[in-house]
Backbone as CSV, one residue per row, in Angstrom:
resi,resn,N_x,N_y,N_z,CA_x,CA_y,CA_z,C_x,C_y,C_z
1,UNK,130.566,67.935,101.551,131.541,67.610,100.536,132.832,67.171,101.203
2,UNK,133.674,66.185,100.305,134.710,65.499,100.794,135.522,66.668,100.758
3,UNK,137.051,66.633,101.464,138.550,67.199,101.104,139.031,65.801,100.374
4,UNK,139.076,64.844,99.953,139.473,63.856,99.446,140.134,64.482,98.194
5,UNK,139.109,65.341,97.559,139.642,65.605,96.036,140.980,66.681,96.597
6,UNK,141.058,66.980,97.951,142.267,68.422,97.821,143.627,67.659,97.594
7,UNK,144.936,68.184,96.876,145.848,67.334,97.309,146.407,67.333,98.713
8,UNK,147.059,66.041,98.815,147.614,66.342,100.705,148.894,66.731,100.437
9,UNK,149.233,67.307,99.797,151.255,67.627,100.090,150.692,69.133,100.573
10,UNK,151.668,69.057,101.720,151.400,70.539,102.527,151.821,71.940,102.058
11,UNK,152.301,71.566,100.882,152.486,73.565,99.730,150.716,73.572,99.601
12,UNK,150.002,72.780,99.186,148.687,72.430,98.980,147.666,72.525,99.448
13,UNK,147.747,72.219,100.881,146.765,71.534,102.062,145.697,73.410,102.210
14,UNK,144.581,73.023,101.780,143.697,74.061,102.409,143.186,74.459,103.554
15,UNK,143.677,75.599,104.246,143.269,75.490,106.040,142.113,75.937,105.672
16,UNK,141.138,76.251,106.942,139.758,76.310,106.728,139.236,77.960,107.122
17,UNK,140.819,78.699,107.290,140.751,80.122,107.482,139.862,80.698,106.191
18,UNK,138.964,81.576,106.434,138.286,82.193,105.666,139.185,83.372,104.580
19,UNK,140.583,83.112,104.827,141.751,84.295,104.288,141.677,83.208,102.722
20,UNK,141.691,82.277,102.626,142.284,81.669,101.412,140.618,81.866,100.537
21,UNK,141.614,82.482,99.227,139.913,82.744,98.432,139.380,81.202,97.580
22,UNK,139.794,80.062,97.704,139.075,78.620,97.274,138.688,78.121,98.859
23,UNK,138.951,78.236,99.898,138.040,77.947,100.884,136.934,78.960,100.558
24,UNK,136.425,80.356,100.652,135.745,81.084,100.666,134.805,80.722,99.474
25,UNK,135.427,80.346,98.511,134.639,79.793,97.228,133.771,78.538,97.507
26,UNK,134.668,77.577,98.541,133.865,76.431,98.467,133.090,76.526,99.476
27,UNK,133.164,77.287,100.206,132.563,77.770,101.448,130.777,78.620,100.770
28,UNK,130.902,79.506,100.165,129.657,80.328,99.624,128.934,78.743,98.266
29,UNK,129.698,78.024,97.772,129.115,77.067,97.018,128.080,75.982,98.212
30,UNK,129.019,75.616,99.181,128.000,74.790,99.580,126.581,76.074,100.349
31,UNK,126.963,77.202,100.642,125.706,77.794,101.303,124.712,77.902,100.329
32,UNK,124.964,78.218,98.821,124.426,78.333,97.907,123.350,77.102,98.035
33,UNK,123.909,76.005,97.911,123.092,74.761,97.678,122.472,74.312,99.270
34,UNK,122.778,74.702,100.054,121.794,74.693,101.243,120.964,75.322,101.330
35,UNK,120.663,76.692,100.504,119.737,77.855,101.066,118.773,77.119,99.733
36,UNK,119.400,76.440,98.857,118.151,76.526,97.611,117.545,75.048,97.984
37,UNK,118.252,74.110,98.362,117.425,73.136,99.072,116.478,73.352,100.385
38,UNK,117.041,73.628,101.195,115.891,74.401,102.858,115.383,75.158,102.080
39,UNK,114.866,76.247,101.447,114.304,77.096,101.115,113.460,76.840,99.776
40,UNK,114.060,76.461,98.908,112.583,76.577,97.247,112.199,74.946,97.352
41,UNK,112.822,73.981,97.594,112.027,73.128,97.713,110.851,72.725,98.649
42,UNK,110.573,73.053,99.809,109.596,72.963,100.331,108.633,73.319,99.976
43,UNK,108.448,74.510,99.027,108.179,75.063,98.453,106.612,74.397,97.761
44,UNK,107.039,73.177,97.131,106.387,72.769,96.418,105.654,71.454,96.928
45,UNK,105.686,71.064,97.952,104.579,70.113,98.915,103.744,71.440,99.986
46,UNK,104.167,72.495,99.976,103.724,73.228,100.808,102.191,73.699,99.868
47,UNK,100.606,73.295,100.770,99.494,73.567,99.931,99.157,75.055,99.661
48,UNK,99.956,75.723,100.937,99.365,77.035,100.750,100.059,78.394,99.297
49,UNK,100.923,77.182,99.214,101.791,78.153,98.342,101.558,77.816,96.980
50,UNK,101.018,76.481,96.792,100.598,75.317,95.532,100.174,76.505,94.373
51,UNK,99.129,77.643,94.334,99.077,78.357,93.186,100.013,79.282,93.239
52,UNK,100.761,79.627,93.924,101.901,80.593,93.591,102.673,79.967,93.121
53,UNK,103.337,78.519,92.568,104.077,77.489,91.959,103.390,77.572,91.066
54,UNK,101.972,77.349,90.703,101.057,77.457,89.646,100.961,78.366,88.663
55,UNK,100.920,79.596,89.051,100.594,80.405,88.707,101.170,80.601,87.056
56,UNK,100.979,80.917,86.049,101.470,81.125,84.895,102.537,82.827,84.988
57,UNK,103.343,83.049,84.082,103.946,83.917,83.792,103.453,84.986,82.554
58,UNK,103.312,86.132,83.115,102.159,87.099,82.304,103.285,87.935,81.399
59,UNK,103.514,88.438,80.214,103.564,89.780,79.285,103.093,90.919,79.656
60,UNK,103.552,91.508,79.586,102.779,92.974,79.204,103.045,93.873,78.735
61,UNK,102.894,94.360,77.282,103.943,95.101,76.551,102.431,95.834,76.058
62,UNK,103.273,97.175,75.568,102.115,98.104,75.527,102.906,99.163,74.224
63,UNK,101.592,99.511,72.910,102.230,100.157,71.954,101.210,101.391,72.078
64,UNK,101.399,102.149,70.983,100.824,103.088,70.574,99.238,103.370,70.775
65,UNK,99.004,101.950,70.474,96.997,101.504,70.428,96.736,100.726,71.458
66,UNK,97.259,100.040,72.093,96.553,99.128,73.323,97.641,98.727,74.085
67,UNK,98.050,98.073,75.067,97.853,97.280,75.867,97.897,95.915,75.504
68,UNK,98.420,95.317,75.419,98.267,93.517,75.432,99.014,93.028,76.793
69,UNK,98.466,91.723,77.021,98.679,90.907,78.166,98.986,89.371,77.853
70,UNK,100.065,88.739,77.534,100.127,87.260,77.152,100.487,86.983,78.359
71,UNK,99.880,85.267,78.069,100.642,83.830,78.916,100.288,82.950,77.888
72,UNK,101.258,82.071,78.498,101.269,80.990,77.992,100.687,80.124,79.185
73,UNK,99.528,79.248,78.588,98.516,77.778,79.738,98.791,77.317,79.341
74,UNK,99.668,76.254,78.953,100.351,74.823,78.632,99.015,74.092,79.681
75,UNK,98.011,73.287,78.936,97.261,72.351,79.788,95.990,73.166,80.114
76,UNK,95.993,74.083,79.734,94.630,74.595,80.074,93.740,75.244,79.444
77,UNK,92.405,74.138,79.488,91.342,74.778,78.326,90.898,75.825,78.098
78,UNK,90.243,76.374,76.934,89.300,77.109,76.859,88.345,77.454,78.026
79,UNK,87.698,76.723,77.918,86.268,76.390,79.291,86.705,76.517,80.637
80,UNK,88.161,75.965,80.689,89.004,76.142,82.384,89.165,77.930,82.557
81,UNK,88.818,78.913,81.973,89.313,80.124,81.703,88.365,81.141,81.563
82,UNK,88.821,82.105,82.574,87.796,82.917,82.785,88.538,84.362,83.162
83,UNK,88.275,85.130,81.989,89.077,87.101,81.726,87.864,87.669,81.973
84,UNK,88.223,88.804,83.277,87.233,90.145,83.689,87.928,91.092,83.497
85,UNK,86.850,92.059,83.669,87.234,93.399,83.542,86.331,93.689,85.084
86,UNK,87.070,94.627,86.096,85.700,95.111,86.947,86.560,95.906,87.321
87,UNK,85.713,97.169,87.066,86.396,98.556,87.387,87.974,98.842,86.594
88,UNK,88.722,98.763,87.496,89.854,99.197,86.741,90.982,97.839,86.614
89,UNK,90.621,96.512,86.641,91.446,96.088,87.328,90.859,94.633,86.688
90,UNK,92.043,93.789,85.508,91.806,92.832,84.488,91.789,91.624,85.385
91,UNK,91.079,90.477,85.383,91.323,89.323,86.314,91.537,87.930,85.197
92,UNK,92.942,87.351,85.364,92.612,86.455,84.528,92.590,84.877,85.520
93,UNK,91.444,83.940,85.806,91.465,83.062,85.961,91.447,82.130,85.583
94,UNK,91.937,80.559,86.038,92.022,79.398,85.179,92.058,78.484,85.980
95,UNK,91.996,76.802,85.463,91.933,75.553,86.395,93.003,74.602,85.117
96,UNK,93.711,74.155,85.714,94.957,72.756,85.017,94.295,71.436,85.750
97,UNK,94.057,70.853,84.577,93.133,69.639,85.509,93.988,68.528,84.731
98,UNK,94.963,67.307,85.535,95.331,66.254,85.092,94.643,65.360,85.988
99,UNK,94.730,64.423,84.896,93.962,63.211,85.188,95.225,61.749,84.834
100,UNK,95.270,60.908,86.181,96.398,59.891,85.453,95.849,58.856,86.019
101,UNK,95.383,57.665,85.289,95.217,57.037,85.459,95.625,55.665,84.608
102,UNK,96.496,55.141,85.561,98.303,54.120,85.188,98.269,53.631,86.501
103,UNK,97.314,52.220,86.309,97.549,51.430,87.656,98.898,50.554,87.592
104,UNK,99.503,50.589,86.179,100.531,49.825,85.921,101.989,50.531,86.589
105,UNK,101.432,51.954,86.375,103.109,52.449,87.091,102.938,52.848,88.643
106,UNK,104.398,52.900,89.276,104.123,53.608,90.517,104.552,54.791,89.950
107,UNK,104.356,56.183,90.615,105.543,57.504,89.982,106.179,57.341,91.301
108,UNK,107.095,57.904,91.363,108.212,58.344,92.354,107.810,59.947,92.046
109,UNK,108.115,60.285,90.868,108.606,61.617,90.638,107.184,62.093,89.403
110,UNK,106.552,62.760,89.983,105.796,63.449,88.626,105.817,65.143,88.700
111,UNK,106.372,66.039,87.784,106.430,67.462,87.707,105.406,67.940,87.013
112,UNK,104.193,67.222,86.567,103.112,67.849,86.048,101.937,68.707,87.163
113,UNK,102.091,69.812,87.013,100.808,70.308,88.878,99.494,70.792,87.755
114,UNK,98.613,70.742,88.408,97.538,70.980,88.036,96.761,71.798,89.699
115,UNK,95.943,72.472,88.926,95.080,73.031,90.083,94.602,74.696,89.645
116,UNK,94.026,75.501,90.645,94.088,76.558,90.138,94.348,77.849,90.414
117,UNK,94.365,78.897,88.961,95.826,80.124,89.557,94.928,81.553,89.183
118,UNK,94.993,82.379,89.769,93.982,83.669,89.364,95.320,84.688,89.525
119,UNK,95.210,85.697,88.291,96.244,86.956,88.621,95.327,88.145,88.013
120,UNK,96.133,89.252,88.549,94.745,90.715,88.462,95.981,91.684,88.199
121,UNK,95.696,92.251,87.292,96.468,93.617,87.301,95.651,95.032,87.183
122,UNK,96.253,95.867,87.785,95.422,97.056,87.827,95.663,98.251,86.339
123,UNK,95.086,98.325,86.149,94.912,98.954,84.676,94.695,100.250,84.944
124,UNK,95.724,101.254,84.145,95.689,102.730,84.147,94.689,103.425,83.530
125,UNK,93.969,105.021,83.518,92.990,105.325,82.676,93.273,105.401,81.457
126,UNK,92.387,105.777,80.620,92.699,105.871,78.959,92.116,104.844,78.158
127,UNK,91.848,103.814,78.502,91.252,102.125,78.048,89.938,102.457,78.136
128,UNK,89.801,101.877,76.704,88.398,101.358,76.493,88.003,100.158,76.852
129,UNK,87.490,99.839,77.653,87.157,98.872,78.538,86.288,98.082,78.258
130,UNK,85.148,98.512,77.539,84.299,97.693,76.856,84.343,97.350,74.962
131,UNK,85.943,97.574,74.976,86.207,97.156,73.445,87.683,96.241,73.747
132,UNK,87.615,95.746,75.430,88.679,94.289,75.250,88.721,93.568,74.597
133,UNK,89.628,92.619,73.995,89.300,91.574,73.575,90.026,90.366,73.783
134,UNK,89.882,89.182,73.934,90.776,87.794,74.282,90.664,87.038,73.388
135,UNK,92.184,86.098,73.464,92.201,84.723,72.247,92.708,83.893,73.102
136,UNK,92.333,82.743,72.686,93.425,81.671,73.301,93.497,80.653,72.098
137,UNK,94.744,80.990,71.340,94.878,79.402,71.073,96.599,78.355,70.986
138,UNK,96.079,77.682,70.520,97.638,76.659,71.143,97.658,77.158,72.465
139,UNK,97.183,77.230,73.100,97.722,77.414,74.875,98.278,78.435,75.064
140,UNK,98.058,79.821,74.155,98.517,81.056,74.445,97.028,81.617,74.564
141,UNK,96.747,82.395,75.697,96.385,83.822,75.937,96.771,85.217,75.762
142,UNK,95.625,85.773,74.963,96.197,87.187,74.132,95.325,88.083,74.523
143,UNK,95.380,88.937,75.878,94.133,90.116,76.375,94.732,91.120,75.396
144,UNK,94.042,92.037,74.485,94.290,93.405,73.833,92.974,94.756,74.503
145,UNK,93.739,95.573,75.123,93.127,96.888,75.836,93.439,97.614,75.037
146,UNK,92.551,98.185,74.159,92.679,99.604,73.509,92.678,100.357,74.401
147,UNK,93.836,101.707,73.672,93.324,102.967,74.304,92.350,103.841,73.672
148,UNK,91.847,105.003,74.498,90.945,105.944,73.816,91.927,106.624,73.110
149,UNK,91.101,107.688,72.638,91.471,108.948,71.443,92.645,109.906,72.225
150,UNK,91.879,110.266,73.159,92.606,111.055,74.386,94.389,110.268,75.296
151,UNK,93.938,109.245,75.529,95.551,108.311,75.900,96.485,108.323,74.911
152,UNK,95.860,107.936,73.255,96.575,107.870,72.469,97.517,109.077,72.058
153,UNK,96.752,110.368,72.582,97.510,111.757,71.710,98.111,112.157,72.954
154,UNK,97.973,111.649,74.490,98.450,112.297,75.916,100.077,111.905,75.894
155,UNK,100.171,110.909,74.403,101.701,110.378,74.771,102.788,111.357,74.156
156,UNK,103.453,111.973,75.281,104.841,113.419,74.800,106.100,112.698,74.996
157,UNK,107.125,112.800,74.111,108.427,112.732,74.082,109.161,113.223,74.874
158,UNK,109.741,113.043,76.014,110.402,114.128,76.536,111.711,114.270,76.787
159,UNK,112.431,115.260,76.273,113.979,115.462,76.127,114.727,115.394,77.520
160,UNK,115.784,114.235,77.347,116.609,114.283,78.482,117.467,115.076,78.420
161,UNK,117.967,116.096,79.635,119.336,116.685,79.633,120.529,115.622,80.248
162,UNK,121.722,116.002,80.021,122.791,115.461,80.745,123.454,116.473,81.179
């Protein structure tokens, strides 16, 4: 960044001592924007990291009776999608498949990724496991884990002191 914008009359003039708090300001602004350029952009040509960019953003809110698990797959089918259960521990996998075919354009820039993203969470006892159930529609995923009889009544209130 320029000093162009500072004024030059010398009541004004910013030394580059770390004592003045608008050097220190403009000083942590540009580190700001160096650490997020060197650092999250590579990010995303880098292959090994490609499903961790991928990956969808999970819910998990839990009431009285079950357990639920949302995302939202913007782009991803039914058929691309595949929910386990094995042992204790929910697996939800999926595939984003674009297809572009536009011999007319060049892209410079396209933010659409496709490819594929698997996430697992480990699930506490109390679940009935073989009364899961899944939805997907509009591009939302909806896992619901009942609990048993026993999880449901194990839940106690417990009084805080101060």
């Amino acid at each position: 960044m320029s000093n162009n914008m500072v004024p030059s009359s010398k009541k004004n003039v910013i030394k580059k001592s770390s004592a003045h708090p608008v050097a220190g300001l403009h000083r942590d602004i540009n580190r700001l924007f160096e650490d997020f350029f060197e650092e999250e952009w590579p990010l995303l040509h880098n292959p090994e990291m490609k499903n961790v960019m991928l990956a969808p953003k999970f819910d998990v809110a839990e009431n009285s009776k079950s357990i639920e698990i949302t995302a939202e797959l913007a782009g991803v089918n039914e058929k691309d999608l595949d929910v386990s259960v094995n042992g204790n521990v929910l697996t939800v996998k999926g595939e984003k498949k674009e297809e572009v075919k536009e011999d007319k354009k060049q892209y410079h820039l396209s933010e659409r990724r496709y490819g594929s993203f698997m996430r697992t969470f480990p699930l506490p006892n109390g679940l009935e496991l073989d009364k899961v159930e899944a939805s997907f529609k509009n591009g939302i995923l909806k896992v619901v884990l009942p609990k048993n009889a026993k999880a449901k009544s194990d839940s106690k209130k417990i009084r805080v002191n101060s």
